[in-house]
C-alpha positions in Angstrom: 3.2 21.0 8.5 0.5 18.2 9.5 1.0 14.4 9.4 1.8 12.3 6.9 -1.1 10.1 5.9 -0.5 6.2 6.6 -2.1 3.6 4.8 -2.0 -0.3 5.2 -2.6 -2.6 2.0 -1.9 -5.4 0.6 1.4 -6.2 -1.5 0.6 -6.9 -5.1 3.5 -6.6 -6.9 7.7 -7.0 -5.8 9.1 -7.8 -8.8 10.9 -4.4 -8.7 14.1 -3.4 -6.8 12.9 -1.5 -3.5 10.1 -1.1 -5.2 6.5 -2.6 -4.2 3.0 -1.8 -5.6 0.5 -2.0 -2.6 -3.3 -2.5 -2.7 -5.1 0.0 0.0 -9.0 -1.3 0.2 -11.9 1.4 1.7 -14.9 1.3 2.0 -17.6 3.3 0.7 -21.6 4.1 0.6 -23.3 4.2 -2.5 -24.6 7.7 -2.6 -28.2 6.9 -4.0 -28.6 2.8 -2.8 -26.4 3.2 0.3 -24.9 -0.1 -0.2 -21.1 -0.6 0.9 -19.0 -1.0 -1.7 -15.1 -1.8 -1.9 -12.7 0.8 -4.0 -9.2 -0.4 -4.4 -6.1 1.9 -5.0 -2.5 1.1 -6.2 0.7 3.0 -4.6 3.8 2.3 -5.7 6.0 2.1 -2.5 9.7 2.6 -1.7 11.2 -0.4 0.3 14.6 -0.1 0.9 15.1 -3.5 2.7 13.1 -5.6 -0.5 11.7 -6.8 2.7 8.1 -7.0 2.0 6.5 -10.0 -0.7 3.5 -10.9 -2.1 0.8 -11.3 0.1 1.9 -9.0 2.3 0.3 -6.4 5.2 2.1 -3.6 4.7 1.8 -0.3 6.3 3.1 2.8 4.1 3.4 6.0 4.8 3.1 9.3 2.6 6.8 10.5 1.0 8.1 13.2 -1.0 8.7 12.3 -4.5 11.0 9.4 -4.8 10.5 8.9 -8.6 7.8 9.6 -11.3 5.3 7.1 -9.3 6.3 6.8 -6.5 5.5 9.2 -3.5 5.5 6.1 -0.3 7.2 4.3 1.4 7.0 0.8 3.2 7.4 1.1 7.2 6.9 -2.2 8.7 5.3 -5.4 7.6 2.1 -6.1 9.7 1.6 -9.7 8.7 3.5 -12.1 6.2 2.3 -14.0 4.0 1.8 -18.2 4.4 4.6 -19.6 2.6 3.0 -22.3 1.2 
């Protein structure tokens, strides 16, 4: 089999147990105008630890099917949050 894809986002959501929803951001041309525009997707990720908060970097990485959302999971946390 080939590699697992790996995203990084941004944590939206931890209000679940080992559960996070992260917010992966790309960027794309518009096909006619060819401006760059931003698309945002939601993954719901496994994190065993409930290590990861709002705010966030997270890097996730492509799982099999841990429930009927769920298919990531939460490797390391690239950058916390400020705690303010």
């Amino acid at each position: 089999m080939g590699t697992k894809a790996e995203r990084q986002g941004v944590v939206i959501s931890d209000k679940m147990d080992q559960s996070v929803v992260v917010a992966v951001e790309r960027r794309v041309r518009h096909e006619l105008y060819g401006k760059i525009q931003r698309r945002t997707s939601k993954f719901m990720a496994h994190d065993v630890a409930n290590d990861a908060k709002v705010g966030d970097v997270v890097a996730i990485i492509e799982t099999r099917p841990l429930s009927r959302r769920k298919r990531w999971a939460v490797t390391r946390v690239i950058n916390r949050a400020p705690v303010i």
